[in-house]
TIVEXFI-172749 format. One record per residue (C-alpha): residue in three letters; x, y, z; residue number from 0. Coordinates in nm, 4 decimals, decimal comma. Each point is the difference from the previous one (the first is absolute). Layout:
TIVEXFI-172749
PT  nudo        xx        yy        zz  nulum
PT   ala         X         Y         Z    NUM
...
END
This chain:
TIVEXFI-172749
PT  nudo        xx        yy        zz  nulum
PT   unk    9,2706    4,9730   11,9297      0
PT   unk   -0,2378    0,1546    0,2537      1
PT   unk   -0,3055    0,1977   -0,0391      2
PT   unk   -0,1082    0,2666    0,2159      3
PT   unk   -0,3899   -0,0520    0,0994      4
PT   unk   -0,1952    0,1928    0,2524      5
PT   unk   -0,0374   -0,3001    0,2112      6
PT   unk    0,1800   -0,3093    0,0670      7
PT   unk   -0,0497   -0,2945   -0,1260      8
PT   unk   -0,1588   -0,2848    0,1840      9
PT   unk    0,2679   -0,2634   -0,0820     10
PT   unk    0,0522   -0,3621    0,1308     11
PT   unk    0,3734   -0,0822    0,0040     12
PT   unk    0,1993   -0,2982    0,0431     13
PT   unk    0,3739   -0,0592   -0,0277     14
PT   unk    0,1839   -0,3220   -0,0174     15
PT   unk    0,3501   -0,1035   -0,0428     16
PT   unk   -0,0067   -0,2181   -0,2866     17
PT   unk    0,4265   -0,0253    0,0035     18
PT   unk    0,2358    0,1807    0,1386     19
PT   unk   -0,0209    0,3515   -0,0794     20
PT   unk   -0,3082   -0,1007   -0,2428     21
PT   unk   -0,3320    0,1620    0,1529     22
PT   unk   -0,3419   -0,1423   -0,0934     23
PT   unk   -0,2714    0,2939    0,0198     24
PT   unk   -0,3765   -0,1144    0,0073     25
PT   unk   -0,2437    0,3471   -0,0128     26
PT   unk   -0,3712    0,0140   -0,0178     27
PT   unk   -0,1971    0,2864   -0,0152     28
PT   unk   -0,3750   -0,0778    0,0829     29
PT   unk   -0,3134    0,0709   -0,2538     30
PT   unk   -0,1486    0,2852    0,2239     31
PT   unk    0,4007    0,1910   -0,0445     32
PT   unk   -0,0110   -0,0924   -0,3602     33
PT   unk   -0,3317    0,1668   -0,0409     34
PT   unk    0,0949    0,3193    0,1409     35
PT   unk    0,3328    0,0036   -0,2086     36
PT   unk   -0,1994   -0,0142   -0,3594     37
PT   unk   -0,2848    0,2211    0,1786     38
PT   unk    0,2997    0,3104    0,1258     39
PT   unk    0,1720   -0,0409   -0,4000     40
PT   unk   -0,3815   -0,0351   -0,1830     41
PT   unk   -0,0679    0,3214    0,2531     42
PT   unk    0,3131    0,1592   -0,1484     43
PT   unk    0,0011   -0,0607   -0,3514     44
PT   unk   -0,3539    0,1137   -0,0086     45
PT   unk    0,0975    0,3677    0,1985     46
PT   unk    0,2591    0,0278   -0,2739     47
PT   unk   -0,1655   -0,1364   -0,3006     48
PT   unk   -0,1019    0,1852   -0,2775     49
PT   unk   -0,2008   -0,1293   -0,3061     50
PT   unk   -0,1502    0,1318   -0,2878     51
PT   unk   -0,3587    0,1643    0,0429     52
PT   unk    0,0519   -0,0205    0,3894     53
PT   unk    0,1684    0,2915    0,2078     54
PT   unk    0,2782   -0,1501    0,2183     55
PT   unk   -0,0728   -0,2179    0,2786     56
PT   unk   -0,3280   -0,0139   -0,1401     57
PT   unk   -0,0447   -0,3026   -0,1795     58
PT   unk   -0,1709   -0,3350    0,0630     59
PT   unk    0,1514   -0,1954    0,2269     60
PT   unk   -0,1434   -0,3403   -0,2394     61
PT   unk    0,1695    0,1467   -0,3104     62
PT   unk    0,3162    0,0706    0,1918     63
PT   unk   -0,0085   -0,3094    0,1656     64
PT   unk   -0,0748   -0,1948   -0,3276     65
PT   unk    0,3017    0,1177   -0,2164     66
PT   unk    0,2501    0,1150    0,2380     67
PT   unk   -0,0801   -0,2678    0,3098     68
PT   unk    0,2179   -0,2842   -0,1101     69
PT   unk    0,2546    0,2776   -0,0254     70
PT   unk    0,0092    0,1054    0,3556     71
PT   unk   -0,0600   -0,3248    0,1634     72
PT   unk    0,3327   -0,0892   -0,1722     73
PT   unk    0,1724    0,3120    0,1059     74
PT   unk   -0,1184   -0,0655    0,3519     75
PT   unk    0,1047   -0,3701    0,0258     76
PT   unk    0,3357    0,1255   -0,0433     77
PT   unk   -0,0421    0,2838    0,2666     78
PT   unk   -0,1409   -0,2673    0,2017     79
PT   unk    0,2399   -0,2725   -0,0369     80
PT   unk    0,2758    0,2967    0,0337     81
PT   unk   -0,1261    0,1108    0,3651     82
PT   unk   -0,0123   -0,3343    0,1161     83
PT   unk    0,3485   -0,0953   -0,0759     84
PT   unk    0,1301    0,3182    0,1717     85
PT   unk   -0,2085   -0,0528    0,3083     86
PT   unk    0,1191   -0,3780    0,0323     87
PT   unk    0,3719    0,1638   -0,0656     88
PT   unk   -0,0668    0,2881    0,2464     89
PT   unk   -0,1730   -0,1993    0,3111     90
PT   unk    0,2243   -0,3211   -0,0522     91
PT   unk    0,2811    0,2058   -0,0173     92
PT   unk    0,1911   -0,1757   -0,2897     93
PT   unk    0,2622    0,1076   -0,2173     94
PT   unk   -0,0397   -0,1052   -0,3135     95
PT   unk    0,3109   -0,0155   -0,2435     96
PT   unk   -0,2154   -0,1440   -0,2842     97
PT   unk   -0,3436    0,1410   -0,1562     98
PT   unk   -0,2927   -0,2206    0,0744     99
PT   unk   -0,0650   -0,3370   -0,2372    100
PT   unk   -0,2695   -0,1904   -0,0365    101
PT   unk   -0,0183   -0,3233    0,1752    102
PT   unk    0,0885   -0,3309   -0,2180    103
PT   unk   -0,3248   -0,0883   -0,1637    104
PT   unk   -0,2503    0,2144    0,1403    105
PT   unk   -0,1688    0,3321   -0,2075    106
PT   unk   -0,1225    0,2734    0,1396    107
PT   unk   -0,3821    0,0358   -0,0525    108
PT   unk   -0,1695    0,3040   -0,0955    109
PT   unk   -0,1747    0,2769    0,2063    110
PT   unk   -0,3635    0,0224    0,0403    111
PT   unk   -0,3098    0,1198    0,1596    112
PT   unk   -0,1443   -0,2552    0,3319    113
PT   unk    0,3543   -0,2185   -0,0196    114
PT   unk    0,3044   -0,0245    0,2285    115
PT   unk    0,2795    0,1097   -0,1828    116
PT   unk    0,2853   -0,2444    0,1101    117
PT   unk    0,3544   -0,0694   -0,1717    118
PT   unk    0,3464   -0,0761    0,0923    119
PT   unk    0,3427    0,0988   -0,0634    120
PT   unk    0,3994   -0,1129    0,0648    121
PT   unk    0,2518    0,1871    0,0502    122
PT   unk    0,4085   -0,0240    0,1412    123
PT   unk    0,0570    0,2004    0,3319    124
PT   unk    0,3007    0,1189    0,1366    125
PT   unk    0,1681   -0,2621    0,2545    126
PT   unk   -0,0856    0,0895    0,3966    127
PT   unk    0,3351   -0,0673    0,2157    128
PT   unk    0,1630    0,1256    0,3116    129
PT   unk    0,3115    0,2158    0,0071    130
PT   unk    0,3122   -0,0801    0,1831    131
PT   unk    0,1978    0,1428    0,2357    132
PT   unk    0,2318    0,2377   -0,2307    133
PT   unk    0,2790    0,0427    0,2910    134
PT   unk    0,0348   -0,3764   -0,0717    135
PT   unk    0,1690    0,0748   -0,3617    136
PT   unk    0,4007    0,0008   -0,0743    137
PT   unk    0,1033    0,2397   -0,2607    138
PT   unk    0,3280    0,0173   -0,1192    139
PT   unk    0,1357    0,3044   -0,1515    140
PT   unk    0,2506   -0,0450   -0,2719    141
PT   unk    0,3214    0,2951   -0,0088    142
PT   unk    0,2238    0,0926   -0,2657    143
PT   unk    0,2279    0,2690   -0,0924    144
PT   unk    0,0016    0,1234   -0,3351    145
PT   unk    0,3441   -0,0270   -0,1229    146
PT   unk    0,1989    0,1145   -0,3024    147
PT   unk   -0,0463   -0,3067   -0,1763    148
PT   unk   -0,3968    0,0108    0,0261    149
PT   unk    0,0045    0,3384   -0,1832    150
PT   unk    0,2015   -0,1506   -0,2589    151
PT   unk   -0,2842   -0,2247   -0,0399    152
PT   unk   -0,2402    0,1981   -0,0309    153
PT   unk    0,1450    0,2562   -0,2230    154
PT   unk    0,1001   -0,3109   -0,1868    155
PT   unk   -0,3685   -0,0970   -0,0155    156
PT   unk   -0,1150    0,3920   -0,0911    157
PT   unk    0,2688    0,0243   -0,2969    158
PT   unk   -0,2282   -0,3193   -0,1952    159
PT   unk   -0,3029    0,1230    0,0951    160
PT   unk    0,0678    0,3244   -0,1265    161
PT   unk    0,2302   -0,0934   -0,2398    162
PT   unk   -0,0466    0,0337   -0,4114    163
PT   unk   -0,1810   -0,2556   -0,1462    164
PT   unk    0,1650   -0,1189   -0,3842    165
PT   unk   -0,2222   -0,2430   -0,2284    166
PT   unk    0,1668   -0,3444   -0,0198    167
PT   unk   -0,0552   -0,2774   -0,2450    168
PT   unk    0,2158   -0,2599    0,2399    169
PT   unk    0,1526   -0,2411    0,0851    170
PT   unk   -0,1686    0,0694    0,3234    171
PT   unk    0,1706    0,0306    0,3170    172
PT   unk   -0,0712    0,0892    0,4030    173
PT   unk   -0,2317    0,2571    0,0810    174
PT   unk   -0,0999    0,0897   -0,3817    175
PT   unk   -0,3701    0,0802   -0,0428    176
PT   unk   -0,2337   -0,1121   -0,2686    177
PT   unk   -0,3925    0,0406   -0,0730    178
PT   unk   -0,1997   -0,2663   -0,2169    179
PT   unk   -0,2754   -0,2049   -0,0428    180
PT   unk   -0,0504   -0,2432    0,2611    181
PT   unk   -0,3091   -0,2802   -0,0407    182
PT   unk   -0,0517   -0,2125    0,3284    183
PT   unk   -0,1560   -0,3123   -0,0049    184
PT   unk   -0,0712   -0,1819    0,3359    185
PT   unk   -0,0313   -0,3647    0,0025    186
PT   unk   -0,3858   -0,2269   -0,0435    187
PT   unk   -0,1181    0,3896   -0,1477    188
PT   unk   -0,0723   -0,0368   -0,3314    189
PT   unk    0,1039    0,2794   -0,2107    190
PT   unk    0,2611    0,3199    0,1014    191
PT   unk   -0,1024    0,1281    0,3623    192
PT   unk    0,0993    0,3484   -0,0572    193
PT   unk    0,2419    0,2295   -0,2542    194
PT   unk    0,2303    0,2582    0,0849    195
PT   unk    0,1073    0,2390   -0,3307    196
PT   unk    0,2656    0,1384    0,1797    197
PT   unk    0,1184   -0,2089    0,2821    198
PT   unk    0,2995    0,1890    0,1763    199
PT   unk    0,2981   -0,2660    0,1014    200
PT   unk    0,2774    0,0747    0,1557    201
PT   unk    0,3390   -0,2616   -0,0204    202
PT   unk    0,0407   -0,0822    0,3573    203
PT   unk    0,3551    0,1558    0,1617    204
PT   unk    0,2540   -0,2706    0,1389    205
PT   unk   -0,0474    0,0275    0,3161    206
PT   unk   -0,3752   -0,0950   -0,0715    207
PT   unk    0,1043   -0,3563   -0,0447    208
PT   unk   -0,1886   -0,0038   -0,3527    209
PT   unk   -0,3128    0,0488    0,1431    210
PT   unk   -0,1985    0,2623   -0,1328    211
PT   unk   -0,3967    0,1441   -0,0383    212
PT   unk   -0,2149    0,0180   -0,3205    213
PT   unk   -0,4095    0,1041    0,0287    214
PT   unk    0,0906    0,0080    0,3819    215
PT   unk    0,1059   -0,3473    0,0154    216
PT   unk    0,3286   -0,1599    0,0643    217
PT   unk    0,1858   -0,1995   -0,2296    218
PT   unk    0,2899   -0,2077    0,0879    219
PT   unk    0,2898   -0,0480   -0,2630    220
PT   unk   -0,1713    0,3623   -0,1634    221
PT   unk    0,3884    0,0949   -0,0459    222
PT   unk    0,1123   -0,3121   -0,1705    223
PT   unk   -0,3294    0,0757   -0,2230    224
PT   unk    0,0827    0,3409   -0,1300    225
PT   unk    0,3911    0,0525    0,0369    226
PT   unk    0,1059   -0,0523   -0,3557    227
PT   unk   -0,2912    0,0232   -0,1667    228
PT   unk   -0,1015    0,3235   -0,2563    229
PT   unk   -0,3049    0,2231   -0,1153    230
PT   unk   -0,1877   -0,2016   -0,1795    231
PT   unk    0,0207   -0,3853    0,2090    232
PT   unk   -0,2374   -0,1481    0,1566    233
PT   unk    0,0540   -0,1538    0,3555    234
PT   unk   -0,2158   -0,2188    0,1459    235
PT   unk   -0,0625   -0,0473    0,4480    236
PT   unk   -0,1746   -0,1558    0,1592    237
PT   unk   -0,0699    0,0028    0,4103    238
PT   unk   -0,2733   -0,1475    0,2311    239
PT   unk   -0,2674    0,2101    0,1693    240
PT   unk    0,0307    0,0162    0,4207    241
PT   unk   -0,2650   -0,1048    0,1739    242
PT   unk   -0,0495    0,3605    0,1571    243
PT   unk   -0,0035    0,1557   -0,3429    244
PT   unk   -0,3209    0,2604   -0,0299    245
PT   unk   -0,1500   -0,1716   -0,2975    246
PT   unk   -0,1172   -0,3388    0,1034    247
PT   unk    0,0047   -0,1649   -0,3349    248
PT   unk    0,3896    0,0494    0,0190    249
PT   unk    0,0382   -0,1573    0,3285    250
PT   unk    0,2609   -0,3089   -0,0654    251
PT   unk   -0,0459   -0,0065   -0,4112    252
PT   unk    0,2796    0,0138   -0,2323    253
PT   unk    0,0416    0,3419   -0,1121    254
PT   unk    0,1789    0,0624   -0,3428    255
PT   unk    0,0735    0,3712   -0,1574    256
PT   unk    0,1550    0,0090   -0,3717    257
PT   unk    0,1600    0,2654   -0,0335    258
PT   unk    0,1065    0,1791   -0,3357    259
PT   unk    0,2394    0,2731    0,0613    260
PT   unk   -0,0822    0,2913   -0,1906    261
PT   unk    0,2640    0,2602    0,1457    262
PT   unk    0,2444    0,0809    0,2339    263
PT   unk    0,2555    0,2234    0,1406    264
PT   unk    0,2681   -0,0054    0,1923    265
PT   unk    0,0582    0,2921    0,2724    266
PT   unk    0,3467    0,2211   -0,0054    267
PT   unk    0,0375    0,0817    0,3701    268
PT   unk    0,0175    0,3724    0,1337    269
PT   unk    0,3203    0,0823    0,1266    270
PT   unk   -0,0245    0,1710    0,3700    271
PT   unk    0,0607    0,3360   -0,1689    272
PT   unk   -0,2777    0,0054   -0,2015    273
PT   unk   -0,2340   -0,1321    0,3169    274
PT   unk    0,1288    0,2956    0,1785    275
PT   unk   -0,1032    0,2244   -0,2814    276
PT   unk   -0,3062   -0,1387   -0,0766    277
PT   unk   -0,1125    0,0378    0,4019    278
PT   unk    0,1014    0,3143   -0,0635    279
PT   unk    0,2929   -0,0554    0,2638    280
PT   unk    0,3052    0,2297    0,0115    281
PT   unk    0,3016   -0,2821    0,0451    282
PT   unk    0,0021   -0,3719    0,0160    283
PT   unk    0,0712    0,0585    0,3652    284
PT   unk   -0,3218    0,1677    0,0761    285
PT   unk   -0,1381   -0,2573   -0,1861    286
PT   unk    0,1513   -0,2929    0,1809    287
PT   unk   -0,1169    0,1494    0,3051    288
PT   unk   -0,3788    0,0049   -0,1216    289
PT   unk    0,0188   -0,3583   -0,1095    290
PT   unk    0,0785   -0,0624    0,3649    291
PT   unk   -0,2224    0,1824    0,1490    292
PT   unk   -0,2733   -0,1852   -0,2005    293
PT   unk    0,1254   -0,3115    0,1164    294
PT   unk    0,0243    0,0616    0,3341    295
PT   unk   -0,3822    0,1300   -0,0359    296
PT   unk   -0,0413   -0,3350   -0,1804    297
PT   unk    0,1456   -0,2036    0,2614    298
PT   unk   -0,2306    0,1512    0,2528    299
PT   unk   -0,2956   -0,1109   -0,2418    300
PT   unk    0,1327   -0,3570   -0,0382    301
PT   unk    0,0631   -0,0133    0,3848    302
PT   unk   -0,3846    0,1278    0,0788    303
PT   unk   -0,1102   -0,2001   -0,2446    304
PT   unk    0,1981   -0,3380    0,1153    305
PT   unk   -0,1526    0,0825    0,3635    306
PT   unk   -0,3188    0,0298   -0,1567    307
PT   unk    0,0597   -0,3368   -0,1923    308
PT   unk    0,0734   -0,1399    0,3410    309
PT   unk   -0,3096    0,0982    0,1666    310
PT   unk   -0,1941   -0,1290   -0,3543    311
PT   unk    0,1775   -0,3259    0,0483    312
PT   unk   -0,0956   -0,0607    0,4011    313
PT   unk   -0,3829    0,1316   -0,0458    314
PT   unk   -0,0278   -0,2933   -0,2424    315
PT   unk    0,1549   -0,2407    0,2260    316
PT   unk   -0,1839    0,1288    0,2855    317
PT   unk   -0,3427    0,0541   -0,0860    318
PT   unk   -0,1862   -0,2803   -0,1441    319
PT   unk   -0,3235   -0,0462   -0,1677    320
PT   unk   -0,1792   -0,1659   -0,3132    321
PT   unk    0,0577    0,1995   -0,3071    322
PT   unk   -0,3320    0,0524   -0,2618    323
PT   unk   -0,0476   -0,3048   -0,1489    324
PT   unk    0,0198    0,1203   -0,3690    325
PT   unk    0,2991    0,2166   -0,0278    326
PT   unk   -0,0558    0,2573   -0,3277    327
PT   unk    0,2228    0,1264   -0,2541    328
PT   unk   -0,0555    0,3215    0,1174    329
PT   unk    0,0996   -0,0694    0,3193    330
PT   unk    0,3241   -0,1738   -0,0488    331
PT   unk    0,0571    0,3087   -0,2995    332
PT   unk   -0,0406    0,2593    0,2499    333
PT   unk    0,2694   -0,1176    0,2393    334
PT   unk    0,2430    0,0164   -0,3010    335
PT   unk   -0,1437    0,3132   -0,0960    336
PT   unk    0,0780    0,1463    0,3133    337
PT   unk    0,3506   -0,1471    0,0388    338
PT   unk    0,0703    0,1608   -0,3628    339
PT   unk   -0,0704    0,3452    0,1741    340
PT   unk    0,1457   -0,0942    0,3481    341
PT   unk    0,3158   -0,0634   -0,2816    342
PT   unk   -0,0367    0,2915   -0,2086    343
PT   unk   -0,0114    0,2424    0,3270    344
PT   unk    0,3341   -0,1542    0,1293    345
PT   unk    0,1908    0,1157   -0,3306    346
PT   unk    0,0095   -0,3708   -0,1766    347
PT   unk    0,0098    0,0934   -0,3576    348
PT   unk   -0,2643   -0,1002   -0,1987    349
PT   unk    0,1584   -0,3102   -0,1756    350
PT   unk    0,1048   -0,1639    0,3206    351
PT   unk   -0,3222    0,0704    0,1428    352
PT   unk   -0,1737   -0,2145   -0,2428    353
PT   unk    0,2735   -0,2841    0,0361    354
PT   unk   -0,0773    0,0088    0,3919    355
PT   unk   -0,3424   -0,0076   -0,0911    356
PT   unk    0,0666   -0,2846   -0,2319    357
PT   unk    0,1541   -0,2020    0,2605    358
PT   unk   -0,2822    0,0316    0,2536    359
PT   unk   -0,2343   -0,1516   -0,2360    360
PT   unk    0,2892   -0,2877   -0,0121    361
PT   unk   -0,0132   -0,0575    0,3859    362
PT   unk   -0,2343   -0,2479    0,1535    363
PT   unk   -0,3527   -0,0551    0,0972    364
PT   unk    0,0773    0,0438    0,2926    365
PT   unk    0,1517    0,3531    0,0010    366
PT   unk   -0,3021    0,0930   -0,1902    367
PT   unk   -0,2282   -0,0795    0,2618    368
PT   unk    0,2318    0,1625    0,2898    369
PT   unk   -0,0188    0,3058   -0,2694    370
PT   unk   -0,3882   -0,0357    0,0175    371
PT   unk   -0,0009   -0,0355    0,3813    372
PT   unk    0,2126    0,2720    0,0219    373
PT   unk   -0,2490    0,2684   -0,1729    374
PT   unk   -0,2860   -0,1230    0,2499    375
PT   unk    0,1986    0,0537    0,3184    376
PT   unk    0,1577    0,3326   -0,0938    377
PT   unk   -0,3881    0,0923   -0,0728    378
PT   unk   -0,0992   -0,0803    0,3236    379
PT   unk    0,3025    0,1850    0,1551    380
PT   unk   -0,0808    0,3243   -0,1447    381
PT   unk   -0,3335    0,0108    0,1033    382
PT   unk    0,1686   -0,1451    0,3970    383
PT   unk    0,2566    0,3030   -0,0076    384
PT   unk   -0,2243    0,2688   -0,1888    385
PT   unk    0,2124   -0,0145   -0,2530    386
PT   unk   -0,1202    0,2642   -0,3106    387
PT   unk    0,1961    0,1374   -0,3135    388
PT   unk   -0,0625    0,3597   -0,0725    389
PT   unk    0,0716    0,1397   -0,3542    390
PT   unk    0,2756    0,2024    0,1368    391
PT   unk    0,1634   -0,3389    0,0579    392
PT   unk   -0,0901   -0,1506   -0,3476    393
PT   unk    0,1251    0,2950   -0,1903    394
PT   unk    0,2997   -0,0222    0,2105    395
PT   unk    0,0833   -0,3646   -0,0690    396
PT   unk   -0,1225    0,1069   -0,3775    397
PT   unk    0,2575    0,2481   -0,0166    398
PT   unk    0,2838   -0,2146    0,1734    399
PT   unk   -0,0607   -0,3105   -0,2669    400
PT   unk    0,0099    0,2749   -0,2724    401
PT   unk    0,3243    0,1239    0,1159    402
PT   unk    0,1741   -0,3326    0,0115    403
PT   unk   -0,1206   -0,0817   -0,3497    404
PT   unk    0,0832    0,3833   -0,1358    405
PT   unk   -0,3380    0,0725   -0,0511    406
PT   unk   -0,2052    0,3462    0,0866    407
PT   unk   -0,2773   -0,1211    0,3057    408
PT   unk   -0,2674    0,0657   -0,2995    409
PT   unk    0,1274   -0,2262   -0,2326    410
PT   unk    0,0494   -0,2732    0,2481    411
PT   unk   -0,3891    0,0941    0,1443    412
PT   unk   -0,1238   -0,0726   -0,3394    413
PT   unk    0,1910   -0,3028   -0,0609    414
PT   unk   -0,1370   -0,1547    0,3263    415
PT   unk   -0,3366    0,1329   -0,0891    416
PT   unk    0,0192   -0,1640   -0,3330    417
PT   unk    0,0736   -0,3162    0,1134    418
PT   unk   -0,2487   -0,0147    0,2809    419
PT   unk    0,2657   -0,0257    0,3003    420
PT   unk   -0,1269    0,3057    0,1963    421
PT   unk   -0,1445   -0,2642    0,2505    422
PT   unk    0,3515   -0,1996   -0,0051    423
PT   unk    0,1837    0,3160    0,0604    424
PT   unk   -0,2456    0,1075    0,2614    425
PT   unk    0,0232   -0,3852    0,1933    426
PT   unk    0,3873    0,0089   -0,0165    427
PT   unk    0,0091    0,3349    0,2186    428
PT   unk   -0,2598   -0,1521    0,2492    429
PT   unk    0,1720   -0,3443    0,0280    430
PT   unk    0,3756    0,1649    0,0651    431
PT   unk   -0,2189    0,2610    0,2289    432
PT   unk   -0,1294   -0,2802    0,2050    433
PT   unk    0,3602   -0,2260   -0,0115    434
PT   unk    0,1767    0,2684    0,1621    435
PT   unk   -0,3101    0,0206    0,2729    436
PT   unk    0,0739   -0,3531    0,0634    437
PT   unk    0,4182    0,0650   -0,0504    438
PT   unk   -0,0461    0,3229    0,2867    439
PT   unk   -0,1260   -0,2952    0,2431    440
PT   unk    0,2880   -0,3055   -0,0786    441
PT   unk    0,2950   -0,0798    0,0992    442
PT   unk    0,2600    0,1300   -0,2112    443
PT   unk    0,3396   -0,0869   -0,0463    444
PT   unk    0,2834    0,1046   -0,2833    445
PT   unk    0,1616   -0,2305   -0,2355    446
PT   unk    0,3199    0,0011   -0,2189    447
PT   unk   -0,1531    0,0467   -0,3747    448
PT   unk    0,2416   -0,3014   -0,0943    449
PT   unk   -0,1451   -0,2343    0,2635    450
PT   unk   -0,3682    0,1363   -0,1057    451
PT   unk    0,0617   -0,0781   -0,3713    452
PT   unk    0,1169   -0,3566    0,0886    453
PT   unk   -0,3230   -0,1017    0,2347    454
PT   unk   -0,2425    0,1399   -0,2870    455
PT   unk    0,2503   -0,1941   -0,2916    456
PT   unk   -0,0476   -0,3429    0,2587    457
PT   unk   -0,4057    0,1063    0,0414    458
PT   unk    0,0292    0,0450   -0,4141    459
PT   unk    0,0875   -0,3661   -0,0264    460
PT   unk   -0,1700   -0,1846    0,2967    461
END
């Protein structure tokens, strides 16, 4: 926003705090600093300037100043107002997380000759807090062994994903997929709130208890919904909004999708021989073998990343401060943008990803503002350790979430890029780089996986 000048500009500057994290800034540049602003730009428009009948540089400064004054005065209040701003930013030493606003009910006047120039502007700062002492934090490190049965599992899981799809008309049963048209209307909105052509859904499994997601939100029931049911229905569900969700005109409203099925299919699961083959893999043995060796590399991911959960979780207790008193949809959407990737990178396949994702948005306000907290500490925690990401690390992490979803790095690159996650992708290797600074200084202890999964299933429900 800053213009380069060959001299700075005389600038009054005063910074209040107006709420927390909300900074008032007052500027006010005085008439004689005014003056020589328009004079340097008038001075350089007129070097440059070339009109008909006049060489260049050469005519009237009255004619110049007549049709192309208002012009440049305009072009300098901007420059003007620019510089200020970035002084203020610079000598106050704020961080601003929002671009500057005007203040409530006050304009900014206009530039001119033998006037102060004065204005003011709002903006959200990061939070100021101190650190604690990281030798101070418990970590507990969950361990498993990879057994026989998990690799049934998982090549279980593999032979559906991989498996051959077949077109269905129903009755519907578990795990069947469908597209159709899904209209949701939300609740004292008058009208539909948005349209989906083809809306995928997905009967929830057994084990899933009947609950299930639909346009990233979760439905309870979804099974008894859809099981028995054929091309061509319509279904009707309906669910209400979390106060945490991203859109704030959801937030505790009735939410109701109609949903008319237009097809489905039903997958034919790939027996272990065929995985083999299509890996490429000599023998189901040697196959076997790789499925474990990808869990066990999996495990090690899940156990970093439950550490790193751990040191999340204490930062949040440990560290207060006020949060930004108007907390945006972009904020709150890119903390589940960047546990989608965090997700993604960890070998979650897509459609449980977004059913994760789903139930985040379900949790409560609450966990929404510890997730806000959260992406303000681990801010200030990379710039406290020196914490940077090189592109040999993002490409790396690139090709690693490409590999878990069978994608080439390139493909995956220009997915991210596509959907505008570079800078989620980029704060997910920073915050894990700056958990396991924090993890290298605790206290850590091991942990029976079955005793882990039991404290975070009694956390779950507290």
């Amino acid at each position: 926003m800053a213009t380069a000048t060959d001299s700075q500009l005389d600038v009054e500057i005063t910074v209040t705090e107006t709420a927390p994290c909300t900074k008032q800034i007052r500027l006010r540049v005085p008439a004689s600093a005014v003056n020589a602003r328009v004079d340097m730009a008038m001075a350089t428009f007129m070097a440059d300037a070339s009109l008909p009948g006049f060489r260049k540089g050469k005519a009237p400064k009255a004619l110049l100043e007549k049709r192309f004054g208002p012009a440049i005065v305009q072009e300098t209040r901007q420059q003007v107002m620019s510089e200020a701003y970035s002084r203020a930013v610079e000598e106050h030493k704020l961080r601003p997380i929002t671009d500057p606003r005007p203040v409530a009910g006050e304009t900014v006047p206009e530039l001119a000759r033998g006037s102060d120039f004065a204005f003011s502007v709002e903006i959200e700062v990061a939070p100021e807090f101190d650190l604690p002492d990281f030798s101070g934090f418990d970590v507990r490190k969950p361990t498993i062994e990879v057994t026989n049965e998990h690799v049934d599992g998982e090549i279980l899981r593999q032979s559906y994903r991989w498996g051959t799809p077949e077109r269905i008309e129903g009755p519907f049963e578990n795990l069947d997929r469908m597209l159709g048209k899904a209209v949701v209307t939300v609740d004292g909105r008058d009208g539909n709130y948005f349209e989906a052509e083809k809306a995928l859904c997905v009967v929830p499994a057994k084990e899933d208890e009947g609950k299930g997601a639909l346009l990233g939100l979760i439905f309870d029931n979804l099974d008894k919904a859809l099981i028995g049911k054929k091309v061509g229905d319509t279904v009707k569900v309906s669910t209400t909004g979390s106060d945490s969700h991203e859109r704030e005109e959801l937030r505790g409203k009735k939410i109701t999708v109609e949903y008319a099925i237009a097809e489905a299919e039903r997958i034919t699961p790939r027996s272990a021989k065929e995985l083999a083959e299509m890996y490429g893999v000599e023998s189901e043995e040697i196959f076997r073998e790789q499925v474990k060796d990808a869990l066990e590399q999996r495990r090690d991911g899940e156990q970093r990343s439950a550490m790193r959960e751990q040191i999340s979780e204490q930062l949040v207790a440990k560290i207060d401060f006020a949060l930004p008193a108007k907390l945006s949809e972009e904020q709150a959407t890119r903390t589940l943008e960047q546990q989608r990737m965090e997700l993604l990178s960890r070998g979650v396949d897509p459609a449980s990803v977004e059913t994760r994702i789903a139930e985040l948005r379900g949790k409560s306000e609450k966990v929404a503002k510890d997730r806000l907290k959260l992406f303000f500490i681990m801010a200030r925690l990379a710039e406290h350790f020196g914490v940077q990401v090189t592109e040999q690390e993002l490409n790396g992490r690139i090709a690693m979430m490409a590999a878990q979803q069978n994608m080439r790095p390139e493909q995956m690159r220009a997915q991210i890029e596509k959907a505008g996650r570079g800078g989620e992708v980029v704060s997910m290797i920073r915050d894990a780089k700056v958990a396991d600074r924090i993890i290298s200084q605790a206290k850590v202890s091991d942990i029976a996986a079955d005793e882990w999964n039991k404290l975070v299933e009694a956390k779950a429900k507290a």
